[in-house]
TIVO-262304 format. One record per residue (C-alpha): x, y negated, z negated; residue number from 1; chain. Coordinates in Angstrom, 1 decimal, padded with zeros to 4 digits. Example, Ala and Ser with C-alpha at 12.3 -4.5 7.8 and 13.67 -1.06 7.14 Angstrom:
# TIVO-262304
<rec c1="012.3" c2="004.5" c3="-007.8" seq="1" mol="A"/>
<rec c1="013.7" c2="001.1" c3="-007.1" seq="2" mol="A"/>
# end
This chain:
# TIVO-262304
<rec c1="070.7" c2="-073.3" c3="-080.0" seq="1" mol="A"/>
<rec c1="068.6" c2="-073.6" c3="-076.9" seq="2" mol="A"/>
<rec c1="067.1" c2="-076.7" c3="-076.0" seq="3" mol="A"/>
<rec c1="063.5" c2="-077.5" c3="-074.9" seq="4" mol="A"/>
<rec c1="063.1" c2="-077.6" c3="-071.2" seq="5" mol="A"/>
<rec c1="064.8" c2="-080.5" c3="-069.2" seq="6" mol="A"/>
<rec c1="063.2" c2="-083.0" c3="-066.4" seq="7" mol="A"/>
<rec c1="066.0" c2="-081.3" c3="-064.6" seq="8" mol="A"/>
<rec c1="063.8" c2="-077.6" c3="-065.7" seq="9" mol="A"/>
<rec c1="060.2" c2="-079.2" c3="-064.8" seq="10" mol="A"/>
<rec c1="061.5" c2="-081.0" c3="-061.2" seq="11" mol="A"/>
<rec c1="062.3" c2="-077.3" c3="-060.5" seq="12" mol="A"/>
<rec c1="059.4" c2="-075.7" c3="-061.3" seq="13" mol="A"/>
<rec c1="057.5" c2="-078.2" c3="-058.9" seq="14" mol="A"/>
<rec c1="060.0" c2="-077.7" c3="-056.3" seq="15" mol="A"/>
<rec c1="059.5" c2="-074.0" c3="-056.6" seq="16" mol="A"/>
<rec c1="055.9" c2="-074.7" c3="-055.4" seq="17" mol="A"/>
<rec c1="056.5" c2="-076.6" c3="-052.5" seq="18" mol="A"/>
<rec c1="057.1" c2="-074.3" c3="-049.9" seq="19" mol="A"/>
<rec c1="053.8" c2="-071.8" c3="-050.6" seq="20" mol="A"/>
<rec c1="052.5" c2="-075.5" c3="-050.5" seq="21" mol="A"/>
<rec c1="053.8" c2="-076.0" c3="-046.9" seq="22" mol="A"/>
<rec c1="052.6" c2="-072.5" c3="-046.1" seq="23" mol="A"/>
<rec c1="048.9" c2="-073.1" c3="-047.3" seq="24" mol="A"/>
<rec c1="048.6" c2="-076.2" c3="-045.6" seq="25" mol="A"/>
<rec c1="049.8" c2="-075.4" c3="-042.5" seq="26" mol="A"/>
<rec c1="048.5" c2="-071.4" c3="-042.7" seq="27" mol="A"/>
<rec c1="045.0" c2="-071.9" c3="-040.7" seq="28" mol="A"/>
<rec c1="046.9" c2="-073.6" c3="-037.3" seq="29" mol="A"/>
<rec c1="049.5" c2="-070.2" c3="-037.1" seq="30" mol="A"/>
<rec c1="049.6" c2="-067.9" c3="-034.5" seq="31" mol="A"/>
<rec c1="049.0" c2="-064.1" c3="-035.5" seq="32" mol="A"/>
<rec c1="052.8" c2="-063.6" c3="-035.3" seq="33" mol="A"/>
<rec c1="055.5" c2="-065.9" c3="-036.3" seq="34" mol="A"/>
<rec c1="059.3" c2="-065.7" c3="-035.8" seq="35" mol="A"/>
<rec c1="060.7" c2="-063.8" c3="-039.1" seq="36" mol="A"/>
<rec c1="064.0" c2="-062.9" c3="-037.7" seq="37" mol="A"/>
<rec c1="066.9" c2="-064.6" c3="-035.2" seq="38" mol="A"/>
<rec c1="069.9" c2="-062.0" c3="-034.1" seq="39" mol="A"/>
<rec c1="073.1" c2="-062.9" c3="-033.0" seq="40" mol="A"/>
<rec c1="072.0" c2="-062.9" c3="-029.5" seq="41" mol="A"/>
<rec c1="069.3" c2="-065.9" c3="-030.1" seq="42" mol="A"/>
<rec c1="066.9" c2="-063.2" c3="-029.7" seq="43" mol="A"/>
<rec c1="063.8" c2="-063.5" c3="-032.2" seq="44" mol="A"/>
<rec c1="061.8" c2="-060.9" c3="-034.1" seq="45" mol="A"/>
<rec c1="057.8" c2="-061.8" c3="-035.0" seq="46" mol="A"/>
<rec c1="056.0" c2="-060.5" c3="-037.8" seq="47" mol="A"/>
<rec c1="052.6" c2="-060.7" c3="-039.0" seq="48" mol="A"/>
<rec c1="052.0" c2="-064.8" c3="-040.4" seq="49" mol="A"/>
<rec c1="051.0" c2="-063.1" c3="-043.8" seq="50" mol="A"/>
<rec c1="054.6" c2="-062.3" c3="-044.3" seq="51" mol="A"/>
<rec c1="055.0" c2="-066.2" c3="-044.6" seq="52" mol="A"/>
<rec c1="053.3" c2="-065.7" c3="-048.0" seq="53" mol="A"/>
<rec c1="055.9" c2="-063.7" c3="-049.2" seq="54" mol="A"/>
<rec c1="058.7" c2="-066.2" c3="-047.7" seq="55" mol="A"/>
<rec c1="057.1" c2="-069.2" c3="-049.3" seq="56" mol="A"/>
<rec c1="056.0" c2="-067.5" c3="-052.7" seq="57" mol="A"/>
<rec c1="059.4" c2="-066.1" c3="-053.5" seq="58" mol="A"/>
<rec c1="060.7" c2="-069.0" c3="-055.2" seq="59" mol="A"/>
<rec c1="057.6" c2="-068.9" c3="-057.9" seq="60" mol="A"/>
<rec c1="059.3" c2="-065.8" c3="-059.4" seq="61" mol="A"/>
<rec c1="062.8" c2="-067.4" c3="-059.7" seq="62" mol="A"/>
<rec c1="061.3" c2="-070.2" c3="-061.2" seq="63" mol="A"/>
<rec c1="059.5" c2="-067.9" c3="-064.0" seq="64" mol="A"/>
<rec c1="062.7" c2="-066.0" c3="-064.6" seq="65" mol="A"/>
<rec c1="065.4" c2="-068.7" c3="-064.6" seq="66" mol="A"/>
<rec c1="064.4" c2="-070.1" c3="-067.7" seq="67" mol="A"/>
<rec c1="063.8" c2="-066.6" c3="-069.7" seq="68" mol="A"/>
<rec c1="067.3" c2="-065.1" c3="-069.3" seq="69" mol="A"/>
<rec c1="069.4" c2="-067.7" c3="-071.2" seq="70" mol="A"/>
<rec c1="067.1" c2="-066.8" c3="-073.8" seq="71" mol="A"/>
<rec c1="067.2" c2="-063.3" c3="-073.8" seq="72" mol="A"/>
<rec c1="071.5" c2="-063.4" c3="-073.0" seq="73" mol="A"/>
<rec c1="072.5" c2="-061.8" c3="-076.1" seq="74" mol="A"/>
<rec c1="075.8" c2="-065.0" c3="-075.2" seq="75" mol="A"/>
<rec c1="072.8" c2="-067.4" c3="-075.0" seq="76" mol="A"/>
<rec c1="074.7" c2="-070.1" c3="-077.4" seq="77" mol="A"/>
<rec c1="077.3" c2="-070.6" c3="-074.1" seq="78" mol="A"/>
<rec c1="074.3" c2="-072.1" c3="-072.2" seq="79" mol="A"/>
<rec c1="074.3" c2="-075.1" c3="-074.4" seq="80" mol="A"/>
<rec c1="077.7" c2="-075.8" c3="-072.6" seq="81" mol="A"/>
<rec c1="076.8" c2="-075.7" c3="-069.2" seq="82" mol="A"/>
<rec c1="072.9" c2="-076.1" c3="-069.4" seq="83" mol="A"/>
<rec c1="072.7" c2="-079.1" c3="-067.0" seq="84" mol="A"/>
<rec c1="074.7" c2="-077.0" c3="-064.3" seq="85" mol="A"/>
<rec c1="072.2" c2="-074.1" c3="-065.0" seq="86" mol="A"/>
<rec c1="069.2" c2="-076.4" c3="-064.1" seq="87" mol="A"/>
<rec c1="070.9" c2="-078.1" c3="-061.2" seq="88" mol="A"/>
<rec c1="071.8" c2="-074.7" c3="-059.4" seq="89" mol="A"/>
<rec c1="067.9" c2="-074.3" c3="-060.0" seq="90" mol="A"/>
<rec c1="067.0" c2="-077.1" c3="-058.2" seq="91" mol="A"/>
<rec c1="069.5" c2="-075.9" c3="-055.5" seq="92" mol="A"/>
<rec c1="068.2" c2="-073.2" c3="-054.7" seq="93" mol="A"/>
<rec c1="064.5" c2="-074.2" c3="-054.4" seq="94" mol="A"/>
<rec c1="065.6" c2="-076.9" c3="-051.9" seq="95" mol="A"/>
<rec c1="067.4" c2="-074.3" c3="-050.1" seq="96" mol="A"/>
<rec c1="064.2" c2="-072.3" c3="-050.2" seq="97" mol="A"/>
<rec c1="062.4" c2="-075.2" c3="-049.1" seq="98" mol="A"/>
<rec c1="064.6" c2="-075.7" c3="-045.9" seq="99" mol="A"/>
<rec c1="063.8" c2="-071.9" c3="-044.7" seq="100" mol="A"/>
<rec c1="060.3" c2="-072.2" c3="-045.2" seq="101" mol="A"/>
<rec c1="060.5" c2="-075.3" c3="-043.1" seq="102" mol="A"/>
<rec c1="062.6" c2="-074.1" c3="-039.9" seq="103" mol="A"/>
<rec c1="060.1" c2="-071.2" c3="-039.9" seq="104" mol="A"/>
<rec c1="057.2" c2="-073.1" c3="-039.7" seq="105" mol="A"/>
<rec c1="058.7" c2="-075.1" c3="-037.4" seq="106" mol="A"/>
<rec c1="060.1" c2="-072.3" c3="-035.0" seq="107" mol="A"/>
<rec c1="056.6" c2="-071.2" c3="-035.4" seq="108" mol="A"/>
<rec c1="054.9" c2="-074.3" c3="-033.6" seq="109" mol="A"/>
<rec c1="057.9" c2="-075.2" c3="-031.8" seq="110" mol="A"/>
<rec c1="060.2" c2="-072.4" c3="-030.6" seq="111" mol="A"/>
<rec c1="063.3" c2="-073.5" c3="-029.5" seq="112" mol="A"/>
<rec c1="063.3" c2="-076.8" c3="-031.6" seq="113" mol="A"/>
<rec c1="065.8" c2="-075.6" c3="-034.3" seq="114" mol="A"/>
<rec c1="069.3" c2="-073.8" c3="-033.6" seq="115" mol="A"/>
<rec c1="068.7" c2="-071.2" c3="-036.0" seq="116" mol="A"/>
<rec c1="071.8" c2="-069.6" c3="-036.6" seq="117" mol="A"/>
<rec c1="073.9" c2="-073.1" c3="-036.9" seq="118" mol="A"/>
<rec c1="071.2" c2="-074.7" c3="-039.2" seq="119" mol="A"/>
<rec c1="070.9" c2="-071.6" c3="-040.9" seq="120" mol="A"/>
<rec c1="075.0" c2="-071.2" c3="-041.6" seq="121" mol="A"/>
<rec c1="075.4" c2="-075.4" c3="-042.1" seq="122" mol="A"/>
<rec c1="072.8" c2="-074.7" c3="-045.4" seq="123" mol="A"/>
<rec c1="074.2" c2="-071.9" c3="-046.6" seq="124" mol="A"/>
<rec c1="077.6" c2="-073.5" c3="-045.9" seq="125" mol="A"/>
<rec c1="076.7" c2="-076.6" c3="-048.2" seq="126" mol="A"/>
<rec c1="075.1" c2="-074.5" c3="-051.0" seq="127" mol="A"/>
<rec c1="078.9" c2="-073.1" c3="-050.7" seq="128" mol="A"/>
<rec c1="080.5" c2="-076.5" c3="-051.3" seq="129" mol="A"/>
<rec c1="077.7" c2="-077.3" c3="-054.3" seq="130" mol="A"/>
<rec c1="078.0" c2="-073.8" c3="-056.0" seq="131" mol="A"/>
<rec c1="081.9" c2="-074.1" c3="-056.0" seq="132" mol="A"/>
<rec c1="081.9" c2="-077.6" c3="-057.5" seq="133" mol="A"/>
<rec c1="079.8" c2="-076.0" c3="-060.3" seq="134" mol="A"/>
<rec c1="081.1" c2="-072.6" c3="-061.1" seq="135" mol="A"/>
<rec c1="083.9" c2="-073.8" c3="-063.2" seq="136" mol="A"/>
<rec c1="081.1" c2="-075.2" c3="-065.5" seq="137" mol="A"/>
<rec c1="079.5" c2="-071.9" c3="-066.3" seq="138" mol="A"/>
<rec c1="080.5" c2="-070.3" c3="-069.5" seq="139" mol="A"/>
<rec c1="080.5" c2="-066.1" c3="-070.0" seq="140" mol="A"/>
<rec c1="077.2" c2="-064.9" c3="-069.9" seq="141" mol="A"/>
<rec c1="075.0" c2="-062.1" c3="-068.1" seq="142" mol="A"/>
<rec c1="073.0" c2="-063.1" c3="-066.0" seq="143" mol="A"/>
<rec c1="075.1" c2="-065.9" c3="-063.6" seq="144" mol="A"/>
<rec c1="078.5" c2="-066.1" c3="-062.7" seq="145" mol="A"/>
<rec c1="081.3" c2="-063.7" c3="-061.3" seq="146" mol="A"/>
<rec c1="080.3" c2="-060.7" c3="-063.7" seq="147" mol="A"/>
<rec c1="082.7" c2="-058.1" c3="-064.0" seq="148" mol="A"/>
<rec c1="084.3" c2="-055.7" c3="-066.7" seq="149" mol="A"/>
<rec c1="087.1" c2="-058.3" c3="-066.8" seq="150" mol="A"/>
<rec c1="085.2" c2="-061.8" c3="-067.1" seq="151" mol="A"/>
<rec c1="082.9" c2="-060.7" c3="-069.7" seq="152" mol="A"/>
<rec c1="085.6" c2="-059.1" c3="-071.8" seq="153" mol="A"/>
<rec c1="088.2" c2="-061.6" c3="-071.7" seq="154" mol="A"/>
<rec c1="086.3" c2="-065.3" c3="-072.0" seq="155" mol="A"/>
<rec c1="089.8" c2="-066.4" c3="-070.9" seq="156" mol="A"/>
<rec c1="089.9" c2="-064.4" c3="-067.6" seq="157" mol="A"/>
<rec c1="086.3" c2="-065.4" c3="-067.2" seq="158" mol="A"/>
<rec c1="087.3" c2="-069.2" c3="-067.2" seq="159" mol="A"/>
<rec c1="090.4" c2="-068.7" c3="-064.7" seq="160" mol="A"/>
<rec c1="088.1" c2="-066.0" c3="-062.7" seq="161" mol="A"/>
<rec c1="085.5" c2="-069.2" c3="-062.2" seq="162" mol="A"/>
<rec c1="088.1" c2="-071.8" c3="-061.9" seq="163" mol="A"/>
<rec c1="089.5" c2="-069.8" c3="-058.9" seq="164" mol="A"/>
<rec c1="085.5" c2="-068.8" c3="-057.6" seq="165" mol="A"/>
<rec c1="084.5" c2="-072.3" c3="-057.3" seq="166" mol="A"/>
<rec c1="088.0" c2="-073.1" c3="-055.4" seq="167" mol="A"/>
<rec c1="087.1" c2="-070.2" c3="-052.8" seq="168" mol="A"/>
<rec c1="083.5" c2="-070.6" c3="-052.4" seq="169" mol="A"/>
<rec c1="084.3" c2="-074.5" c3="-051.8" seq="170" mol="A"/>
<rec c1="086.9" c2="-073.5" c3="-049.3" seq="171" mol="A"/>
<rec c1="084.9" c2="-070.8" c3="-047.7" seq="172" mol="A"/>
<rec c1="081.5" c2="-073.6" c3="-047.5" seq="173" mol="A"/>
<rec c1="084.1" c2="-076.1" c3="-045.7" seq="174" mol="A"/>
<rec c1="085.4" c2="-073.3" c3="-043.4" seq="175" mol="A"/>
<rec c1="081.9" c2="-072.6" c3="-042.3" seq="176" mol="A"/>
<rec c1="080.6" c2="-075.7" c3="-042.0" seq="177" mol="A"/>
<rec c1="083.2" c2="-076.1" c3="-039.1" seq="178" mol="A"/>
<rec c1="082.3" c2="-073.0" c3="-038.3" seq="179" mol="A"/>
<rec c1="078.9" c2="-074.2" c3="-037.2" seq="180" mol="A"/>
<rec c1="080.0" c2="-075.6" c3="-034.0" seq="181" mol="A"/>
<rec c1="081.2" c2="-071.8" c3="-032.6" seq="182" mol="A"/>
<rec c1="079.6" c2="-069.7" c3="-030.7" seq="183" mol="A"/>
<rec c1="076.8" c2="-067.4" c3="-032.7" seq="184" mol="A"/>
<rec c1="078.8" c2="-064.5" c3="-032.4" seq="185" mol="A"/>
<rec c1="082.4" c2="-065.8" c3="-033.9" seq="186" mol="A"/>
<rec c1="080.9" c2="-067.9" c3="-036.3" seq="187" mol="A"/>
<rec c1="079.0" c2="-065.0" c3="-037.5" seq="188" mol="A"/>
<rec c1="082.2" c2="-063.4" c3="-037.7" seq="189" mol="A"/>
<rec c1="084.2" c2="-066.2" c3="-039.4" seq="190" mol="A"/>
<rec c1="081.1" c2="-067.1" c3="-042.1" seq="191" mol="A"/>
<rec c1="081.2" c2="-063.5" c3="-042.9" seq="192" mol="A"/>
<rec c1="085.2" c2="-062.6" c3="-043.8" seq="193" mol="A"/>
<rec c1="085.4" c2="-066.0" c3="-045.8" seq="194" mol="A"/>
<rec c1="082.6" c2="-065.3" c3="-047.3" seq="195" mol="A"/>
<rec c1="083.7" c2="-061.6" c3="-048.3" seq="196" mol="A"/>
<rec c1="087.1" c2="-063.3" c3="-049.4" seq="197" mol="A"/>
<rec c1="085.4" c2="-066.3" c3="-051.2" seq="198" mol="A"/>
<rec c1="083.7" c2="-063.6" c3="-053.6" seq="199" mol="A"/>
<rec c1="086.4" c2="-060.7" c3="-053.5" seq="200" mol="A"/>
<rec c1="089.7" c2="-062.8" c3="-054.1" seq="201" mol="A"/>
<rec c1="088.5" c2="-064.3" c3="-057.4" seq="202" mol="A"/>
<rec c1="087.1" c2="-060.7" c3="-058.9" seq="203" mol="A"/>
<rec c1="090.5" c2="-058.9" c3="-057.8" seq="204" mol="A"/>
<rec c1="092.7" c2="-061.9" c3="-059.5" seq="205" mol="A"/>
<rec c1="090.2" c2="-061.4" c3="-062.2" seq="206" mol="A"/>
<rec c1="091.3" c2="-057.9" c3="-062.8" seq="207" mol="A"/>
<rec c1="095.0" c2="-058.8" c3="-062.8" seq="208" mol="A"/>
<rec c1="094.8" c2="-061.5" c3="-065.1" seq="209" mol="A"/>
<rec c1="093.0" c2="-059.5" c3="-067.5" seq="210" mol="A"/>
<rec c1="095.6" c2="-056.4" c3="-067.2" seq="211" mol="A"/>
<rec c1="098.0" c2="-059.0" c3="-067.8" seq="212" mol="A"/>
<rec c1="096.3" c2="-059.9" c3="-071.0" seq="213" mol="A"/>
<rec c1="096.0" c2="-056.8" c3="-072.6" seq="214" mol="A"/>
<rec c1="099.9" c2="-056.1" c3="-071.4" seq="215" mol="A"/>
<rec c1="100.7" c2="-059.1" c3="-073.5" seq="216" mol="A"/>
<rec c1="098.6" c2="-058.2" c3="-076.0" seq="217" mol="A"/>
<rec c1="100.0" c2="-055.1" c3="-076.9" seq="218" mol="A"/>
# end
């Protein structure tokens, strides 16, 4: 049985308003362009300051949808045992939001001030360590989690599949948090491949286990 919206749900939806907050507040003072892009090189990319709309308004979407699909997940009954993880990863994510809205608008008065490509990897690099400590919580469903033929077949492959996810994105977070203090060009290179293994390693063991299963089952 679903329960009625947490504190954990509502804090959330607020958060998810915050950074078309920023935008609005600050939207009058912008130049015609703003930075919307950083390449390897440290060079930037401007775009039109509407675009900042789209930037800040995304997370009002998310926040609409996150709490429709564990009621529409025909396996909607597994989200009783991993709800609080479900609204925390929420939460995560519009904080994450809320930091990208920020260094924009900050590049935007003050170019230079923020180290784009470190900042950007150190976030993305702790969303790594927080999503790894919580994956092991989530419970087969289809809409989150390591999805594949195997995991929503098997709910015993899907546990050791998430087990062994949130061990890999931890290690892959830690890897490129250090990572952050190489040059742009081979941190790019290391945040990439551990991030490719982070995600890949799981679903290929997730396969094996569950041809194991069916071997054993027969």
């Amino acid at each position: 049985m679903m329960k009625k919206f947490s504190k954990m749900q509502v804090f959330a939806w607020i958060l998810a308003f915050v950074p078309l907050v920023m935008v609005a507040v600050v939207y009058g003072k912008l130049p015609d362009q703003v930075p919307t892009h950083w390449d390897l090189d440290g060079n930037v990319t401007y775009g039109a300051k509407s675009t900042l709309w789209m930037l800040g308004g995304i997370t009002v979407p998310f926040a609409v949808l996150f709490p429709i699909l564990p009621r529409i997940d025909p396996r909607r009954k597994n989200y009783d045992k991993f709800f609080s993880s479900y609204d925390l990863f929420q939460v995560i994510m519009m904080l994450f939001m809320i930091g990208m809205t920020g260094i924009t608008i900050v590049e935007t008065f003050h170019p230079g001030t923020v180290n784009v490509g470190t900042v950007v990897t150190g976030l993305v690099s702790l969303l790594f360590v927080v999503l790894g400590n919580m994956l092991p919580k989530f419970r087969q469903n289809y809409f989150s989690g390591l999805k594949n033929p195997w995991t929503l077949a098997s709910e015993t492959v899907w546990v050791k599949t998430h087990r062994l996810g949130g061990k890999t994105l931890f290690a892959a977070g830690i890897i490129g948090l250090f990572s952050c203090f190489l040059p742009e060009k081979p941190r790019f290179a290391v945040f990439f491949c551990v991030l490719i293994a982070a995600v890949l390693i799981p679903n290929i063991m997730s396969y094996i286990w569950y041809r194991r299963e069916q071997g054993e089952a027969k």
